[in-house]
N, C-alpha and C positions, 0 to 999 in steps of 0.2 A: 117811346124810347125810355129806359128803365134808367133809374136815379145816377144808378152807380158808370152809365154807358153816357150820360150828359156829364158826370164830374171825370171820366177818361177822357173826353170831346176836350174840356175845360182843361184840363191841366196840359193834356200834349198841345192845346193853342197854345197856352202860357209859355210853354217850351219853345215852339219856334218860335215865339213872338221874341222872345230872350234873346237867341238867336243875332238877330238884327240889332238888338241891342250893345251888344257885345263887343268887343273888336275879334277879327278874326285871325289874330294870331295871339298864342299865347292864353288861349281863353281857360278859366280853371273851373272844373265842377265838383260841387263837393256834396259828399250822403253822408247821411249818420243812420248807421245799422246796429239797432239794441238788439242782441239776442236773449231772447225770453221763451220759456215753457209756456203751451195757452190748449187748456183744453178747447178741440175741434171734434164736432159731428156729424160723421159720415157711417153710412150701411148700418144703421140702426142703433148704431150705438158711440158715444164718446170716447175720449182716448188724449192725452198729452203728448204735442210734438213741438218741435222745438220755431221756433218763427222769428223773423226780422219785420220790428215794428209793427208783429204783431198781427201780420200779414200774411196771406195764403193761396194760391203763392205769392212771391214776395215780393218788396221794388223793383221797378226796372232802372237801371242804370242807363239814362242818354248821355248821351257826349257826341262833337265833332271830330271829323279827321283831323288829328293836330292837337287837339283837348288833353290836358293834363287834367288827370282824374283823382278824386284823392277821399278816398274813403273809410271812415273812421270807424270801426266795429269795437262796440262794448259788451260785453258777456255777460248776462247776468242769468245763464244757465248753469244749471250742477256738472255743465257737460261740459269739456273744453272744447275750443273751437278755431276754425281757419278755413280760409274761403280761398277760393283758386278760380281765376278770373282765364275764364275756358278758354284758349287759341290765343289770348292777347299776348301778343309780344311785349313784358314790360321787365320788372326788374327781377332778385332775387326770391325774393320773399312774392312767391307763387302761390302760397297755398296746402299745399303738402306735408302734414302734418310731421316732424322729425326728420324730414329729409331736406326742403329750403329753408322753413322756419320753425321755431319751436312755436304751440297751436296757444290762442289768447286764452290762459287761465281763468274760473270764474271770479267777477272783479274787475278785470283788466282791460285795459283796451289796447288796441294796435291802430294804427293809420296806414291803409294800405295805397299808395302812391305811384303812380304809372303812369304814362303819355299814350295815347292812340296813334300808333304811326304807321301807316301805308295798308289803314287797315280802313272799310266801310263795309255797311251789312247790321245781320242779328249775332251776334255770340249771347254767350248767357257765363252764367258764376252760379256756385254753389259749393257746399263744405266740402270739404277735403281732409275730414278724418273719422274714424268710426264707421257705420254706416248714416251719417248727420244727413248725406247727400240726398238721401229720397226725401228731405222732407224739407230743407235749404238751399235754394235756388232762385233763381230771377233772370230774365230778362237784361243784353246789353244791346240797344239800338245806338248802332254809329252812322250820323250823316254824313256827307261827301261835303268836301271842306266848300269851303263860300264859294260861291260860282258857278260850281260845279252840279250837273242832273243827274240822278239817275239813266242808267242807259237804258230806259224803256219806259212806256210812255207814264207819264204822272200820274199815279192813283188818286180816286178821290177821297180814300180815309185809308187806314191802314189798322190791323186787329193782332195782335200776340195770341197764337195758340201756344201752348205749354202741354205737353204731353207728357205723363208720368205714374207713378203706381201708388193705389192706396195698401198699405201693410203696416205690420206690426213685427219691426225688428227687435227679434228677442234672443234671449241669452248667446245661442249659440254664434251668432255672428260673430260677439267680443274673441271669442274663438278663432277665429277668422274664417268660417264657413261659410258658405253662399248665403244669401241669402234667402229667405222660405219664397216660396209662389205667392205672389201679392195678391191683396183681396178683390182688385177689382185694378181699370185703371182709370186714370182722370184727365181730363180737358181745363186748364186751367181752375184745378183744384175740385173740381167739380165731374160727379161719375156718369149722371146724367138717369134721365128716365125710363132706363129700362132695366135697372139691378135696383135691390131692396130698398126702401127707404129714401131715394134720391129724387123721387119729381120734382122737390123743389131746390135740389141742389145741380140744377142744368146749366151749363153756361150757353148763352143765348147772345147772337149776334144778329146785327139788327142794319137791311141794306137798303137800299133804295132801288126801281129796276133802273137797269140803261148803266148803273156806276160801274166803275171797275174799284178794286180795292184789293189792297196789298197785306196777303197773309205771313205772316212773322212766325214760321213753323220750329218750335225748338223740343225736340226729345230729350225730357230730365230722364226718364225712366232707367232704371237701374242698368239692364242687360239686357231688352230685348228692341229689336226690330221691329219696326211697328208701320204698317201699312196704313195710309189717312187718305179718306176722300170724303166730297160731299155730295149727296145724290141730286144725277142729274144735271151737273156743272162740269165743267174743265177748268186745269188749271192749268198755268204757265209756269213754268218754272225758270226763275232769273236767278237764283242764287244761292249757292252751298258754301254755308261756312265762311260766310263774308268776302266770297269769291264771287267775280259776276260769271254765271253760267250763258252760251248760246241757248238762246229760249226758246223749249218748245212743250208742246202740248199735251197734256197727260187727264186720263179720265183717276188715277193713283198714282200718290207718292210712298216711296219705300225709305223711312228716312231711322238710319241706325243712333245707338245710344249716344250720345253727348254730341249729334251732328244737329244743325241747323240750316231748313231750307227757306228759301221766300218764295211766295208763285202768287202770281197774278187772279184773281177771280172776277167776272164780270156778272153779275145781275141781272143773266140774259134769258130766264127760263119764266114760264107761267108765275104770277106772285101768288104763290103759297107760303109754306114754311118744308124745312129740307133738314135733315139729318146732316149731320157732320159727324163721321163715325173713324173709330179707329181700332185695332188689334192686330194680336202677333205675326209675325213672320215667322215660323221656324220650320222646316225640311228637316232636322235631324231629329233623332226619337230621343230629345231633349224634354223634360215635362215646363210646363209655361202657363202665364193665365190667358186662358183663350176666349176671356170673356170680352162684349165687343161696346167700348165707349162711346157716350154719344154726347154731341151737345146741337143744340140749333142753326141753322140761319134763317132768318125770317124774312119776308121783304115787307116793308112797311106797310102798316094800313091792313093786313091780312088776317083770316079767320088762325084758327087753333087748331086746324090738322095738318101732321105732321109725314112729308113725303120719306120714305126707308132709305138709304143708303145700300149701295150693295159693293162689298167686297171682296179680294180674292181671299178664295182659301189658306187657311196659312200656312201652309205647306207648298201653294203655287210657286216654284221655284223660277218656272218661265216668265212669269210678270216680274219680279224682281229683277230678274237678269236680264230684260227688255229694257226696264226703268235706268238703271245703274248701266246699261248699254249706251242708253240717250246722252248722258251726262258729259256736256264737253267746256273748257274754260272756256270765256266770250274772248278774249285773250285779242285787242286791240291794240291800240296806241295809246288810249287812255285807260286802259285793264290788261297790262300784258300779263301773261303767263307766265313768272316766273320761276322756271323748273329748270333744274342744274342740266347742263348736256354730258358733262364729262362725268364718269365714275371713276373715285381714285381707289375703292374695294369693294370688293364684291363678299358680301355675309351671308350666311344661310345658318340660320339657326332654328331648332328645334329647342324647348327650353322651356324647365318647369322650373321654376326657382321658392326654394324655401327661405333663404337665411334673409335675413331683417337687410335692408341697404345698406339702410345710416348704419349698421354693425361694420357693412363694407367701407362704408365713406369715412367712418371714423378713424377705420385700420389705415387706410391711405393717408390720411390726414397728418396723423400721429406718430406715422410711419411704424407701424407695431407688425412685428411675423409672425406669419405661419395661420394670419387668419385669411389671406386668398392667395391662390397661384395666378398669372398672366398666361400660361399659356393653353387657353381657351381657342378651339380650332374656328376657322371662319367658315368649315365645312364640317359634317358631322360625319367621323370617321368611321362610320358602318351606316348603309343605305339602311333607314325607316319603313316599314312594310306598315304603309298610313291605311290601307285596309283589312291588315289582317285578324282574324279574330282569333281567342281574345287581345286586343290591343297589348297587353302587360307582359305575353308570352315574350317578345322581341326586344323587350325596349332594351337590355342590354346597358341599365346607365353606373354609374361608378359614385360611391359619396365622393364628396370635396365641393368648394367652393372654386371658379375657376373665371378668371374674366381675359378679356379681350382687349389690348392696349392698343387704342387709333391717334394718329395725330390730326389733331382739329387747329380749325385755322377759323378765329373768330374774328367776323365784321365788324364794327362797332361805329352806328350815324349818332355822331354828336354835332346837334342846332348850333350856329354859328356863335351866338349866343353864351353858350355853355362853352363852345372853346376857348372865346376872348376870357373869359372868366377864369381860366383854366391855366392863362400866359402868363 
């Protein structure tokens, strides 16, 4: 086992061991995220991107169910910056560069503060201004508060794949254009051994046979869809997006941009070494990088050839839609499914929006006219012809700014704690 895969062993023992330590209410964890420029080299040649602590990809953020989390970011890029902590239920300051908070100047720091509530699983963070997002990211693994197991059975180690693209965002972005087709894509930073220059930039996981062990599947990658498997394995899939799924068995996972899955793998084939491979999803005559990423699994003690992976085509529409067919909440007594049964409106929109938010947020705010109208329909008052070509001939749309006024009715769980406090 390779140096950096005994100091991951070493530090997440630390972590549980912490754990136990601890008391299990009220427990607080705290990072310190330096943002800094560091030249990195990948596909043959160097290049400056922006990093936390200097890291590639970057911390993982643990915490328990319950865990008041509280992390302090200092900037010390020419870039400004803000992080948005992906599906977490926490305060205002989300991440959002101009619209929750204004983003940490270089210099500066911010403390960003939230509780883990009614949430366990992988989520991840990463910037939330510019295009900073392909290259700032990490990793958020939440345990199940004290007591509680996982509902399926214990792994014997567990591994973060990071899925994401290597490119070079340039000028025209600032513009707000798409982003260009990525150079390649990566496996926890790393592109693997079958694109230029990368043999020795593979990431390589390392099992024992007979284990089972628990993959931490998160797609950083900008826009695309991205199919992962590893040849000759099955997996289980227990979890999307810190939700526990009904688990069942998949030779491929289809897992979309900023979603996160978990699935089971077991250690159960010939010991050799096996491809973990991944690439695009796309059916539309969209262009994409279709180049196919790779990194290792290895079983212990084994020679240095490497079994292939085989994937669907990316265009296979029927494995996608078999995959994303399977998908159901596990949705117990101790995981119920929490989804509304009542609809108070029904909206249907079609919707391209140009003008800035905060331009909107501010006019509300300030109460200033004539910079939006309310009355925005909840149906689009001439049917869409979503196949006709050319698309542009129908669209039929009108300038102006136009929005849609709902009344929201918000919950709000304050710890007993915080209320006496509050009296």
């Amino acid at each position: 086992m390779k140096l950096d895969s005994y100091l991951q062993l070493f530090f997440l023992g630390c972590f549980y061991f912490s754990w136990f330590l601890s008391s299990p209410a009220e427990a607080v964890r705290k990072y310190q995220f330096d943002i800094r420029v560091k030249n990195v080299s990948r596909l043959c040649y160097a290049k400056p991107i922006v990093t936390v602590n200097g890291k590639f990809p970057r911390p993982t953020v643990y915490a328990r169910e319950g865990d008041r989390v509280l992390v302090n970011v200092t900037n010390y890029a020419q870039y400004s910056i803000s992080i948005h902590w992906h599906q977490i239920r926490n305060g205002w300051a989300d991440g959002p560069a101009y619209i929750t908070q204004c983003p940490i100047k270089t210099g500066h720091s911010y403390t960003y503060d939230f509780t883990v509530m009614g949430q366990r699983g992988t989520l991840w963070w990463h910037a939330h201004i510019l295009w900073l997002r392909a290259t700032v990211y990490g990793a958020i693994v939440i345990m199940p508060k004290e007591g509680r197991m996982f509902p399926f059975p214990q792994p014997h180690g567990e591994i973060k794949i990071i899925l994401d693209v290597e490119t070079l965002v340039n000028q025209a972005n600032k513009l707000g254009l798409p982003p260009p087709t990525s150079d390649s894509h990566t496996i926890n930073g790393k592109p693997g051994p079958l694109l230029p220059c990368s043999s020795k930039h593979t990431f390589s996981m390392e099992v024992e046979a007979g284990k089972t062990y628990l993959l931490r599947i998160i797609n950083a990658a900008l826009n695309d869809e991205l199919f992962f498997a590893t040849a000759g394995h099955n997996m289980t899939v227990v979890e999307i997006d810190a939700v526990y799924t009904k688990p069942f068995t998949t030779r491929v996972i289809l897992i979309a941009p900023g979603q996160t899955t978990n699935v089971l793998i077991k250690a159960d084939q010939p010991q050799s070494r096996y491809f973990m491979a991944a690439r695009p999803f796309m059916d539309a005559p969209v262009p994409v990088d279709n180049k196919t990423v790779t990194a290792i699994l290895h079983y212990k003690g084994i020679p240095n050839t490497v079994l292939p992976s085989k994937l669907p085509a990316p265009n296979n529409t029927n494995v996608a839609l078999r995959y994303n067919n399977r998908l159901r909440s596990l949705n117990t007594p101790q995981s119920p499914a929490k989804v509304p049964l009542k609809v108070d409106h029904h909206l249907f929109y079609t919707v391209w929006v140009r003008t800035h938010v905060q331009v909107v947020k501010m006019a509300h705010y300030f109460h200033i006219k004539g910079v939006f109208k309310t009355d925005f329909p909840d149906r689009p008052p001439v049917p869409f012809n979503y196949t006709g070509v050319p698309l542009t001939v129908n669209l039929g749309t009108s300038l102006g700014t136009r929005l849609s006024k709902l009344a929201v009715v918000l919950e709000t769980l304050i710890p007993p704690k915080t209320l006496l406090s509050l009296t």
